[in-house]
C-alpha positions in Angstrom: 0.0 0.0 0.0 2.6 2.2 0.4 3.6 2.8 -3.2 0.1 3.9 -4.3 -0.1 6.4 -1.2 3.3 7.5 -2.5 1.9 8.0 -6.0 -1.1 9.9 -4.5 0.7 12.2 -2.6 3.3 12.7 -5.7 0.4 13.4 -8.0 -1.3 15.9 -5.7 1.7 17.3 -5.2 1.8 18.2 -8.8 -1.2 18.9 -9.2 -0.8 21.7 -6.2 2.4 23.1 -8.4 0.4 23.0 -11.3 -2.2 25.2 -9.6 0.2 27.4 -7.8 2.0 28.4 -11.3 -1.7 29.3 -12.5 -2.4 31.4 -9.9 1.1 33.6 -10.4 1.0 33.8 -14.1 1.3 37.8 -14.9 2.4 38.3 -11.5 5.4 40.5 -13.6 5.8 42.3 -16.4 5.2 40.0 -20.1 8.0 40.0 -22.4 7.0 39.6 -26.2 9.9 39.1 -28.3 10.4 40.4 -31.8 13.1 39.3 -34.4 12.9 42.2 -36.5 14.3 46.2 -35.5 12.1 48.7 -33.9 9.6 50.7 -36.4 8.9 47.6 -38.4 5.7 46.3 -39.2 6.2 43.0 -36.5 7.3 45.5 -34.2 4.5 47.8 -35.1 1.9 44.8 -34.3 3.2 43.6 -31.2 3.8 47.3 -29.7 -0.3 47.5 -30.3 -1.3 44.3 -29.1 1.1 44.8 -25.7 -0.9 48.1 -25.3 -4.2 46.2 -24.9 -2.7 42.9 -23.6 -1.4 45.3 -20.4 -4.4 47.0 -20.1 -6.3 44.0 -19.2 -3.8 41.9 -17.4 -2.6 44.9 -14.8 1.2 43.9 -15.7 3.3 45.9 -18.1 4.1 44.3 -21.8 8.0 44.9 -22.8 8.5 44.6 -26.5 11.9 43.1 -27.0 13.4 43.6 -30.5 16.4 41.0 -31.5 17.0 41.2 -34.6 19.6 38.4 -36.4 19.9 35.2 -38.2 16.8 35.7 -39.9 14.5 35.9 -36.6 16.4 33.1 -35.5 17.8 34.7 -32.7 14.7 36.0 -31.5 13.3 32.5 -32.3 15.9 30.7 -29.8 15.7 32.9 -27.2 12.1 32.6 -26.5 12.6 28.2 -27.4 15.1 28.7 -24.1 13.1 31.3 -21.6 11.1 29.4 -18.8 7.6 27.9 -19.7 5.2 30.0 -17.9 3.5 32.7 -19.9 5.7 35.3 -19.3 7.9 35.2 -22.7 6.2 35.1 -25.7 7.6 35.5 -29.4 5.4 37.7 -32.0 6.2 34.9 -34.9 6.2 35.7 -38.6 6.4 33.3 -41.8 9.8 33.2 -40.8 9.0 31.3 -38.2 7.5 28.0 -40.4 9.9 28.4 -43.2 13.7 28.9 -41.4 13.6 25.3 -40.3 14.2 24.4 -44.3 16.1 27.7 -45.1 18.9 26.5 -42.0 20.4 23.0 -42.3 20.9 21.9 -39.7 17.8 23.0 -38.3 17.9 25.9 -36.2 14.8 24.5 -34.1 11.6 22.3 -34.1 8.6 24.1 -34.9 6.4 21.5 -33.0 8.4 20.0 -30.3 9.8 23.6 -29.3 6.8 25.8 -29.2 2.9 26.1 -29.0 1.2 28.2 -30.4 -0.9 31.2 -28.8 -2.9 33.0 -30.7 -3.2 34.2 -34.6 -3.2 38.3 -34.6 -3.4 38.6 -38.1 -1.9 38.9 -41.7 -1.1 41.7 -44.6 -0.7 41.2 -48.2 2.1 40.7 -49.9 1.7 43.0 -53.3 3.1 42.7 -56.7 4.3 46.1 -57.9 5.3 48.5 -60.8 6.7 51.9 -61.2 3.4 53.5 -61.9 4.6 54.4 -65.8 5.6 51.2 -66.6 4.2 49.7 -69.2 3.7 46.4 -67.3 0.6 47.3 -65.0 -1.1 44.1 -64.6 -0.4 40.5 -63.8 -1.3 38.9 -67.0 1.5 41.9 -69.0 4.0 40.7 -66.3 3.4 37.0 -67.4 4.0 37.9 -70.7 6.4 39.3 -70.5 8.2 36.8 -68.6 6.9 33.9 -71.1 8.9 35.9 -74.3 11.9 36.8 -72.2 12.4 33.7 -69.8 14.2 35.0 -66.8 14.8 38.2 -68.3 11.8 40.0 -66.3 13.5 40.8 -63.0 11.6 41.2 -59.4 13.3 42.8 -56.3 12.0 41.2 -52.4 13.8 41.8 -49.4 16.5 39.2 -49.5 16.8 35.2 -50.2 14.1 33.5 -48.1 12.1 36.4 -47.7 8.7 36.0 -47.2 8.1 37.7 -50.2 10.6 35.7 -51.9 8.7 33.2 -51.0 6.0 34.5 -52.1 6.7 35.1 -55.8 8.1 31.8 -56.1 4.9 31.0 -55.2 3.8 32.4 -57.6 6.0 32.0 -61.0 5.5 28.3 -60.0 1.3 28.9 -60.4 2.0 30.9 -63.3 4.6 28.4 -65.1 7.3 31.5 -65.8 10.7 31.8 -64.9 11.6 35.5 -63.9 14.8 36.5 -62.3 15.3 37.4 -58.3 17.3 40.2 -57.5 17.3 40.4 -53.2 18.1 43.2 -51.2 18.7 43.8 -47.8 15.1 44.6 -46.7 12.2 46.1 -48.7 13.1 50.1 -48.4 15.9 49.4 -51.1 14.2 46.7 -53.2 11.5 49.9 -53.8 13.9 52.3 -54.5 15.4 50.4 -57.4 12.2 49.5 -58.7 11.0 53.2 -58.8 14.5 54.1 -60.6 14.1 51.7 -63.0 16.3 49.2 -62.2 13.9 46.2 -61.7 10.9 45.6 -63.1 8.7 44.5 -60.5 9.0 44.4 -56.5 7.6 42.3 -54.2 6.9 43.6 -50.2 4.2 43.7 -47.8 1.6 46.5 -48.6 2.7 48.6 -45.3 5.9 49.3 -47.3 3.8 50.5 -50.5 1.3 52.3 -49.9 2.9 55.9 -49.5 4.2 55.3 -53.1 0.8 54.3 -54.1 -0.6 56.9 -53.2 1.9 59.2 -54.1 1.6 57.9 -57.8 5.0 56.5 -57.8 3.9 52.7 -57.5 1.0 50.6 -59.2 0.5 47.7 -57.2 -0.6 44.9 -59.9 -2.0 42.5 -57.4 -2.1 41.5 -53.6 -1.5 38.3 -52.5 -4.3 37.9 -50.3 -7.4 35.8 -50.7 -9.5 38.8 -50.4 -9.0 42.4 -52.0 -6.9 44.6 -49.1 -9.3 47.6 -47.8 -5.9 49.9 -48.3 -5.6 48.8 -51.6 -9.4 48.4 -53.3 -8.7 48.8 -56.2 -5.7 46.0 -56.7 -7.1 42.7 -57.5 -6.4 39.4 -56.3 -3.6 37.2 -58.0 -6.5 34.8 -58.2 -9.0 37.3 -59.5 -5.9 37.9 -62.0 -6.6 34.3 -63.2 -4.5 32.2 -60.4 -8.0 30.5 -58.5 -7.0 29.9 -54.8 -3.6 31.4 -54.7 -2.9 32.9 -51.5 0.6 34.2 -49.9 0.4 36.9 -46.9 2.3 38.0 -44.1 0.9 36.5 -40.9 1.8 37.6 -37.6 1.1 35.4 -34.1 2.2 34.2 -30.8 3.6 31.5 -29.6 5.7 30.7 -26.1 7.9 27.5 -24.9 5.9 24.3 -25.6 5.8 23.2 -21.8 3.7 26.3 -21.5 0.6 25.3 -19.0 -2.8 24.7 -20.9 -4.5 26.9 -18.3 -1.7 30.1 -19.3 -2.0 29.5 -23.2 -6.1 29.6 -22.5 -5.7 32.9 -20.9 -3.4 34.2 -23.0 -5.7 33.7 -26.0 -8.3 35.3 -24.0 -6.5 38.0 -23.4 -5.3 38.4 -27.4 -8.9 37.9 -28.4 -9.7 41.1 -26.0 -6.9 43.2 -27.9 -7.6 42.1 -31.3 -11.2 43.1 -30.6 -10.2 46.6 -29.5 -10.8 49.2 -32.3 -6.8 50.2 -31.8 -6.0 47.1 -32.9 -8.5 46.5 -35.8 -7.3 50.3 -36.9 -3.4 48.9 -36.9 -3.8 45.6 -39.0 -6.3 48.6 -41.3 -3.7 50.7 -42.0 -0.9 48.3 -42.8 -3.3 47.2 -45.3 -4.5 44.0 -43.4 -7.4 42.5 -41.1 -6.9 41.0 -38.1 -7.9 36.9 -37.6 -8.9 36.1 -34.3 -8.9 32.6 -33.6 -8.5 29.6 -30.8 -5.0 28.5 -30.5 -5.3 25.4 -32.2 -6.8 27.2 -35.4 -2.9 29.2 -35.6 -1.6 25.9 -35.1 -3.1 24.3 -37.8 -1.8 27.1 -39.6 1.9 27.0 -38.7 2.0 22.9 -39.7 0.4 23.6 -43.4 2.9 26.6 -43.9 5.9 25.0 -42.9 4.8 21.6 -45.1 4.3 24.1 -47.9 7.4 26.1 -47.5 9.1 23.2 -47.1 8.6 21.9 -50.2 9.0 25.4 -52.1 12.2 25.7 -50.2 13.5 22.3 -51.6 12.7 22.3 -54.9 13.6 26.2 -55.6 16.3 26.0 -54.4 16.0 28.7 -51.9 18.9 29.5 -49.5 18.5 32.1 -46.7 20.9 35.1 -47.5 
């Protein structure tokens, strides 16, 4: 009898640990780690959801920016912090496709982390220098079918998301155009508006003053739905591409030993900011929407877009700059 009784007492034990952690989680200040630099549009997000997110939970929200090895830095640190709600990493598309741009890889996705919450996603656009004489999808494809990797498109560097992106989409469009990376999208855009590249491919936050400024004709957004910034832009798969779809998401996750009961509050207490009309106005103005979501739905998410970048990654090619 005295090994049961043992068991018992080491179980409720636990389960009193268990209960005790619950009861302390946001009993300090919650740290949500970035692995881009401050102003960015990752940084831009997770500065607005900390505003709401300490609102609510009484305990200030630091925004950490580490910037480095492609997120990966940013990425490791928060795999390493202690499991208890109090670190979280505001994840990218980086964070599905690095494990097949680094060999070895630099984490596991699923045995590493859980995921949070989904706060939301913003287009990747395809754009022109507004007097070119290219100024829709189907003239670029042309194009690029009579001059096979002679129609040159500018991203933000090798691996990019929207690197990614267009190889995306010159596989759906059976066309071979030629990458030219940069180091980020500020660059990429100024080449394309002086001529130097054809076409560019960034998020829409990076566009849109040149949009509007006539500088810039976006061709299309990547997005499964028209962008409210951008109305007028079709769809790649209004463009004649059914179903394509390749945006910028943006979401939490924390270590994977994370407590059930902290991830179910957390959510909660995402779902409250991405209600809030600060929020909603941020995701609006960067040209996106926010999708709230349990955590299982971002989940899902993170699996498909690390089985479909890692297959992109593979037979592309693709190595991270």
């Amino acid at each position: 009898m005295k090994l049961p009784r043992i068991a018992l007492a080491a179980l409720a034990g636990l389960a009193l640990c268990a209960s005790a952690g619950a009861q302390t989680f946001a009993s300090r200040p919650i740290h949500i780690v970035v692995g881009y630099s401050a102003g960015g549009a990752v940084d831009m997000v997770a500065r607005g959801v900390g505003q709401q997110v300490a609102a609510s939970l009484g305990q200030p929200v630091i925004v950490e920016n580490k910037p480095g090895a492609a997120t990966n830095l940013a990425i490791k640190a928060v795999a390493d912090s202690p499991p208890d709600g109090h670190t979280m990493l505001m994840a990218a598309n980086a964070l599905a496709a690095n494990m097949s741009l680094f060999q070895p890889p630099p984490y596991d996705l699923a045995r590493d982390f859980a995921p949070v919450a989904m706060i939301g996603r913003v287009p990747v656009v395809i754009a022109a220098l507004a007097s070119s004489p290219i100024d829709s999808i189907a003239k670029a494809v042309a194009a690029a079918r009579a001059h096979p990797n002679t129609l040159t498109f500018g991203t933000p560097g090798n691996g990019s998301t929207p690197h990614l992106a267009m190889e995306l989409f010159v596989r759906a469009a059976g066309v071979s155009m030629s990458h030219v990376p940069y180091k980020g999208g500020a660059p990429a855009i100024t080449d394309v508006m002086g001529g130097h590249v054809a076409l560019v491919a960034v998020n829409a936050l990076e566009v849109l003053t040149h949009v509007k400024s006539g500088k810039l004709r976006v061709l299309a957004v990547m997005s499964a739905q028209r962008s409210p910034a951008l109305p007028d832009a079709p769809t790649v798969a209004e463009s004649g591409y059914p179903n394509f779809e390749a945006s910028v998401w943006y979401g939490l996750v924390v270590p994977a030993a994370t407590s059930g009961e902290t991830i179910a509050r957390l959510n909660a207490e995402v779902q409250r900011a991405l209600a809030s009309p600060t929020v909603k106005s941020l995701l609006t103005s960067a040209g996106g929407e926010v999708t709230p979501g349990a955590p299982e739905r971002f989940g899902a998410l993170l699996q498909s877009e690390r089985a479909r970048y890692e297959k992109l990654i593979r037979e592309a090619g693709i190595k991270a700059d």
